[in-house]
C-alpha positions in Angstrom: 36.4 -64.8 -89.4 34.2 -61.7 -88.9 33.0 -59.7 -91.7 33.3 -56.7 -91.8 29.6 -55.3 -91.3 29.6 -58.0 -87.8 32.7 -56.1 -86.4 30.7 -52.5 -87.4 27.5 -54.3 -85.0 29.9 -54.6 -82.5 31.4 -51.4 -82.1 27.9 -49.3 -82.4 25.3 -51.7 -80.9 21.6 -50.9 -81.6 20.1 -49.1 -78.9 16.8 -50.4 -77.2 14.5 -47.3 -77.1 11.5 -48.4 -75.7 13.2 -50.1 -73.0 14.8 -46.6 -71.7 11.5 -44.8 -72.4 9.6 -47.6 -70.1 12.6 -46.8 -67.5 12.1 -43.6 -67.6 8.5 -43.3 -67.2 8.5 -45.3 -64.1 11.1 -43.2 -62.8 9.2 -40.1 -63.3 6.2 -41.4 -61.9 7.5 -42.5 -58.5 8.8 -39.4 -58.3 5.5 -37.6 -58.9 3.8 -40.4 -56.5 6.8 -39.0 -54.1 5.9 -35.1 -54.3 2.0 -36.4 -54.2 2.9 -37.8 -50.6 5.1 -35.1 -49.5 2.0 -32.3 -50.1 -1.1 -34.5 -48.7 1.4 -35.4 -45.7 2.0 -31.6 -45.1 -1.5 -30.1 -46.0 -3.5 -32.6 -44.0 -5.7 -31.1 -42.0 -4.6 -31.2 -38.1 -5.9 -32.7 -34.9 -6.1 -29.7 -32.2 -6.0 -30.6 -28.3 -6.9 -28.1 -25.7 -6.3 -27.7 -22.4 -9.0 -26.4 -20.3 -9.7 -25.0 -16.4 -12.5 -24.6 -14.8 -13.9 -21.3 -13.7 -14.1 -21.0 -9.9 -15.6 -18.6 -7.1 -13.5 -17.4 -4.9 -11.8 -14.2 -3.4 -9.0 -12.3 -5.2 -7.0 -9.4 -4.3 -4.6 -6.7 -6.1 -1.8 -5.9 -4.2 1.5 -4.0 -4.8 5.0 -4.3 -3.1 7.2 -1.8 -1.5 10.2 -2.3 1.1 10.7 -0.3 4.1 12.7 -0.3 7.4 10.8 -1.1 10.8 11.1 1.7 13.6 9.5 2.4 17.2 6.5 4.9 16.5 8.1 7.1 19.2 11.8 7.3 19.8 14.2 9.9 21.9 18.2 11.1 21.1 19.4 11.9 24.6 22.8 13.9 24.7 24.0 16.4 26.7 24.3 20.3 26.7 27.5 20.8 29.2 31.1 20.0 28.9 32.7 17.7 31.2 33.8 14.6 32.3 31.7 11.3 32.1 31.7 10.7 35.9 28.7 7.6 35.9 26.8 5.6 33.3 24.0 3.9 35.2 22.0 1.9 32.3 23.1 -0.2 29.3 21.2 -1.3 25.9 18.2 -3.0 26.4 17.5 -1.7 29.8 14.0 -0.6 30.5 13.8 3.2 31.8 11.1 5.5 33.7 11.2 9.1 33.2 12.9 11.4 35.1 15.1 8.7 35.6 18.9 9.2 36.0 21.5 7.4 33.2 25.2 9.2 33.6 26.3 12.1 35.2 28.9 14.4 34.5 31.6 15.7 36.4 30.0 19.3 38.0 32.7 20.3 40.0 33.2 23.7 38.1 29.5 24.0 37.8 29.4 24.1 41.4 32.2 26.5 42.2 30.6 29.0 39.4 27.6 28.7 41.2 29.5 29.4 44.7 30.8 32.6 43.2 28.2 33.6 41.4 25.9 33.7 45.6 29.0 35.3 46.9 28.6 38.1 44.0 24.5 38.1 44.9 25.2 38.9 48.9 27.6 41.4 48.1 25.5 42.8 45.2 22.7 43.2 47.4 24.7 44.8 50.5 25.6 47.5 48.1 21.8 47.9 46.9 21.0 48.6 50.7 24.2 51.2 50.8 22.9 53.0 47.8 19.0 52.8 49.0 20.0 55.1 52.4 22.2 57.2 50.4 19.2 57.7 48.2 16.5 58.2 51.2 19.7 61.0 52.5 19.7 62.6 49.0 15.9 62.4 48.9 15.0 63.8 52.2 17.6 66.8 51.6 16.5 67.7 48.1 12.8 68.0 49.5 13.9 70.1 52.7 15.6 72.7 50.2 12.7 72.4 48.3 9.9 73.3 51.4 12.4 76.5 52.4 12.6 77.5 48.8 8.5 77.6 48.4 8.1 79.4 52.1 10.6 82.2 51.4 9.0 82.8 47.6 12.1 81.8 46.2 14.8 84.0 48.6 16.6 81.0 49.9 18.0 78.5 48.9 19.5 79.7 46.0 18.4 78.2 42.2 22.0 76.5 42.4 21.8 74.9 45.5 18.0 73.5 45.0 19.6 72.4 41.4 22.7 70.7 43.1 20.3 69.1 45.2 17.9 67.0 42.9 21.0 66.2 41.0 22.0 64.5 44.0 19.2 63.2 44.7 18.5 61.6 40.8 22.1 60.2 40.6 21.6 58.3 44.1 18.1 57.4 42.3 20.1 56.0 39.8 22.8 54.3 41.5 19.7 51.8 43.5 18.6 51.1 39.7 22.1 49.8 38.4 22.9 48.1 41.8 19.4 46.4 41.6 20.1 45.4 37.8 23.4 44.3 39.2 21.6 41.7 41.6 19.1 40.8 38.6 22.3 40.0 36.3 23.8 37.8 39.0 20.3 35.4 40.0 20.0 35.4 36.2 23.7 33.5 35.9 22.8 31.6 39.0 19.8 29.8 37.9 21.8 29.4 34.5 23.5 27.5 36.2 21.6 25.5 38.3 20.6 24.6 34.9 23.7 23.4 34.3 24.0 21.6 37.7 20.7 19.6 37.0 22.0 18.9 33.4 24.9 17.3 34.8 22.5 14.7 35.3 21.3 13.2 31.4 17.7 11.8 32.6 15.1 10.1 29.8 12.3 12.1 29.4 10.0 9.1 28.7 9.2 5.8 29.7 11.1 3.1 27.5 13.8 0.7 26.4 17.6 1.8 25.9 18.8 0.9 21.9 21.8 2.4 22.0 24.5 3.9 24.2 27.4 5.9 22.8 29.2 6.9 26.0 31.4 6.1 28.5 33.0 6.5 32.4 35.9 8.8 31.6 35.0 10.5 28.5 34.9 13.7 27.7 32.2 15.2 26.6 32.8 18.9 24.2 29.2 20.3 24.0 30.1 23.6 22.7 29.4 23.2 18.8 26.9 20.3 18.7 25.2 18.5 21.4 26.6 14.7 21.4 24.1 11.9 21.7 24.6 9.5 24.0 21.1 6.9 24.1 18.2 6.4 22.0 15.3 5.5 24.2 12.1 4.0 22.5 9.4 4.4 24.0 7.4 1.2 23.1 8.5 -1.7 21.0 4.8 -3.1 21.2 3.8 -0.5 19.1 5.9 0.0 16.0 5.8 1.6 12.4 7.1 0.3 9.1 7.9 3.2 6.7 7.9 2.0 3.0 8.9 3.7 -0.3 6.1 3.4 -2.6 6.9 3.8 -6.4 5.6 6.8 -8.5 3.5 4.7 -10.3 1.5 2.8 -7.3 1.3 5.6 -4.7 -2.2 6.3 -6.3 -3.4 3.1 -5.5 -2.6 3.1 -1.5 -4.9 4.6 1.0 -4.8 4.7 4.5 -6.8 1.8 6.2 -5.2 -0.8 3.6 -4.0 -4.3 5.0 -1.0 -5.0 4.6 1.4 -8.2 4.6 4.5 -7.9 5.2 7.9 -10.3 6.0 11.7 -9.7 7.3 14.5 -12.0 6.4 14.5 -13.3 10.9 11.4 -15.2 9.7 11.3 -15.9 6.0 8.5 -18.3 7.3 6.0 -16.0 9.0 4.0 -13.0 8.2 3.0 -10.0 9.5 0.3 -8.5 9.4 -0.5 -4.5 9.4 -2.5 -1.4 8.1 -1.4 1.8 5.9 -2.2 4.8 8.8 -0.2 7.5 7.0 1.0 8.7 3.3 3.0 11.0 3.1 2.2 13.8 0.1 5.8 14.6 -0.1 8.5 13.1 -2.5 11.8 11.7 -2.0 13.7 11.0 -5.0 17.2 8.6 -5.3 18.7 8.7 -9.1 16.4 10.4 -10.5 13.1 7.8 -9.3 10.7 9.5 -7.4 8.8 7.8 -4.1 6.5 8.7 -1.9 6.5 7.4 1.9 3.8 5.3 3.5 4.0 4.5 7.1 1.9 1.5 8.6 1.3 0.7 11.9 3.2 -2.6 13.0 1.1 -4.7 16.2 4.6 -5.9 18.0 2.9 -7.5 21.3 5.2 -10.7 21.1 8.5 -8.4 20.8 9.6 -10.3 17.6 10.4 -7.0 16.0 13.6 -5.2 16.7 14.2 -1.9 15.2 16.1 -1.4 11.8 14.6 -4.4 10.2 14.1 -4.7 6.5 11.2 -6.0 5.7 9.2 -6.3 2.3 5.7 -5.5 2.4 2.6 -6.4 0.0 -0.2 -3.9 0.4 -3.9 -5.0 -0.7 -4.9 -2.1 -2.9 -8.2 -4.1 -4.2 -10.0 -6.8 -3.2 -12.9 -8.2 -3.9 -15.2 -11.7 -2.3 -17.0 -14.3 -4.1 -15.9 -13.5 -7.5 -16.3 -15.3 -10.8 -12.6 -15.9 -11.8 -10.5 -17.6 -14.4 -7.1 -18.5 -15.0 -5.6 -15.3 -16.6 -4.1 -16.9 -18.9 -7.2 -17.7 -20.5 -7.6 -14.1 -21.4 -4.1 -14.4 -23.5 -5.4 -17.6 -25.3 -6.5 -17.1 -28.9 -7.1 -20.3 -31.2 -5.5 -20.1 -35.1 -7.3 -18.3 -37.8 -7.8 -21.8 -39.2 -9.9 -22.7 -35.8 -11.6 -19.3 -36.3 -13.2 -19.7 -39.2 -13.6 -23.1 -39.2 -12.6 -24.0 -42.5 -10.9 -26.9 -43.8 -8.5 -26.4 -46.0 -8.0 -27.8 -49.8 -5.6 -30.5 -50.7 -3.6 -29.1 -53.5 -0.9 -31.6 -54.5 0.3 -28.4 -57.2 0.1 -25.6 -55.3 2.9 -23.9 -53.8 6.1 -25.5 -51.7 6.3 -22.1 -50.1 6.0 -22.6 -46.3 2.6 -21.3 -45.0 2.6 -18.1 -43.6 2.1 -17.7 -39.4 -0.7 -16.3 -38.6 -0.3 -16.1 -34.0 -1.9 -13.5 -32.5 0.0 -11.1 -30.4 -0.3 -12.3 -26.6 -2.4 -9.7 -25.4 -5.1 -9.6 -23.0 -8.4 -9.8 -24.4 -12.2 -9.1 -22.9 -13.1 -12.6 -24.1 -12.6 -16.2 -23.3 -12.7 -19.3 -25.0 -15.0 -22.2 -24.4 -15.6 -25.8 -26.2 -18.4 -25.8 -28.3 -19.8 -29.3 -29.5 -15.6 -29.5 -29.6 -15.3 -26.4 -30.9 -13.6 -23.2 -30.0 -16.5 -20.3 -29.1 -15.5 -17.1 -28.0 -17.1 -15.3 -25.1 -17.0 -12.0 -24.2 -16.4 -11.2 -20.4 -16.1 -7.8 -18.6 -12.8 -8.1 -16.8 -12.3 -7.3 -12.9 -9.4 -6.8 -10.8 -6.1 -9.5 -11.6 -3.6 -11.4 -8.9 -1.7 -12.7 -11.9 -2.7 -16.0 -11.3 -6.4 -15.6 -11.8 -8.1 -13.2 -12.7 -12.1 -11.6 -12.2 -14.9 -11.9 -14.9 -18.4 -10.6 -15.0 -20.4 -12.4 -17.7 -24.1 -14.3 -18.2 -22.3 -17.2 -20.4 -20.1 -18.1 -17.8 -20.8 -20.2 -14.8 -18.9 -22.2 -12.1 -17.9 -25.2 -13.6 -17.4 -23.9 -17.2 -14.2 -25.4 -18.9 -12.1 -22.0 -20.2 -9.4 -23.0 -22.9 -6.0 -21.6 -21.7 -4.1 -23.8 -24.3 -4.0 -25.6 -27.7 -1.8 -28.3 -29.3 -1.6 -29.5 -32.7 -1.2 -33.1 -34.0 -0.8 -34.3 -37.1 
């Protein structure tokens, strides 16, 4: 049986205190061992890889881009200035013209009987000129035989009346051969009005060229009294055409006549034409609220692969220069860490702060320097900068030479 003081042992054991402190210690020191591994693992210092390109001569051109619509450098509206009936149409599109040749008539039946009338009005007109011109020699021949008698009798006879009645004959019969001769001058004015019209009857093309579009046809009628209707547009040579472009407010600065110019339409996504700037325009346009300026460049069409209307979006060479010294432009965005920069390694600190390190990138910017590798080691360069394509870009500097590797990129390993 279990005395009392045994049963007491058993309910309150004695507790083993430098066991738990051994415990604890070991616990305590893997855990600092831990932390220890956790702050060399992050402030190790990194491995940095770059990527480099060489730097290159070549050429390299600026350029900027503008659409436009493709047109015939010289192009004629034909309509018609008389009333009528369409009596003929004699060409169709794409026909080739000479001028003075014919392309419709109109009906000029009442063009002709106006004309009739109007001669009939002339030869009676000028019957009654000759009527009035031997009244007036009759009025003229009195008046002066009055006017002999009344100087050889001093005055005695004829009387002042009669020698008065006399020359008012005679200036009213002067006056009737001036009405009946503006009377004539009326009526050849209205008849070669309208032989106008008679010759208008017939629409000719006033130059040599191709038909793009007819708008009229045998039968209809054609009102010309408010607006003159248009019935072809004649070209006068698709081997010679014009692109007309819309230049931003920004760019027009930088185009010039004389400037090549590349340009492509959606018939030959493949192929492109080639051009030069001849024309731009001082005056604006602007379409909400953007302002542009036209530029019109003269388009070599020899093959006739052109067609008028065409959209077409064109690059023009505003700069451009041969044999440069040029570089990837990225290059010139590239800048290595502050850590590269100074060159410094940093400190292993296993107490120092958990706080995560502030970044310390560079705004991408363009810069008048490049990087190169120095013994493996970033050195920057400074470069005058040229002209850009976006893809490379021109440098002027004494440091650089063909061949030189630029840094456009860094990685970092740890």
């Amino acid at each position: 049986m279990q005395s009392t003081n045994d049963i007491l042992q058993t309910l309150n054991p004695k507790r083993d205190y430098k066991k738990l402190l051994l415990r604890t210690g070991i616990a305590l020191g893997g855990i600092a061992i831990l932390i220890t591994l956790i702050l060399w693992w992050q402030n190790r210092a990194p491995n940095y890889t770059y990527t480099t390109q060489e730097a290159t001569i070549g050429d390299i051109a600026t350029s900027i881009s503008a659409n436009g619509t493709l047109s015939p450098t010289h192009e004629v509206s034909i309509g018609s200035v008389i009333s009528g009936i369409v009596l003929e149409v004699l060409v169709d599109v794409n026909d080739k013209v000479r001028k003075g040749q014919v392309l419709a008539r109109i009906d000029s039946e009442s063009i002709m009987q106006n004309l009739y009338r109007y001669e009939a009005q002339l030869q009676s007109a000028k019957a009654q000129l000759k009527s009035a011109q031997v009244n007036l020699e009759e009025k003229e021949w009195q008046y002066k035989q009055l006017q002999m008698l009344f100087q050889k009798t001093n005055g005695k006879t004829p009387s002042k009346l009669d020698l008065q009645s006399a020359k008012t004959a005679y200036n009213s019969a002067l006056s009737e051969v001036g009405l009946k001769k503006a009377n004539i001058a009326e009526i050849e004015t209205s008849i070669r009005s309208t032989q106008v019209d008679l010759k208008n009857a017939q629409i000719t093309t006033p130059i040599d060229g191709v038909v793009l579009s007819r708008s009229i046809e045998v039968g209809q009628s054609v009102a010309a009294s408010f607006q003159a209707p248009e019935f072809f547009i004649i070209a006068e040579n698709l081997e010679e055409m014009e692109l007309n472009v819309s230049v931003s407010e920004a760019d027009i600065s930088k185009v010039e006549v004389g400037q090549n110019v590349a340009f492509s339409v959606d018939s030959y996504p493949n192929k492109t034409f080639n051009a030069k700037v001849n024309r731009v325009n001082f005056g604006a346009s602007s379409t909400d609220n953007i302002v542009s300026y036209e530029a019109r460049i003269a388009v070599d069409n020899q093959d006739l692969l052109l067609r008028p209307g065409m959209s077409a979006t064109a690059d023009i060479t505003t700069q451009e220069v041969k044999n440069a010294l040029l570089v990837p432009a990225s290059a010139l965005y590239f800048t290595p860490t502050q850590q590269i920069q100074s060159n410094k390694k940093t400190n292993f600190n296993p107490f120092g702060s958990m706080r995560p390190k502030r970044q310390n990138t560079p705004p991408k910017t363009m810069r008048s320097s490049v990087w190169v590798l120095d013994n493996g080691i970033p050195k920057e360069i400074p470069v005058e900068i040229g002209i850009s394509d976006g893809n490379f870009t021109q440098i002027i500097s004494d440091s650089i030479q063909v061949g030189t590797q630029i840094i456009v990129a860094q990685k970092v390993e740890k």
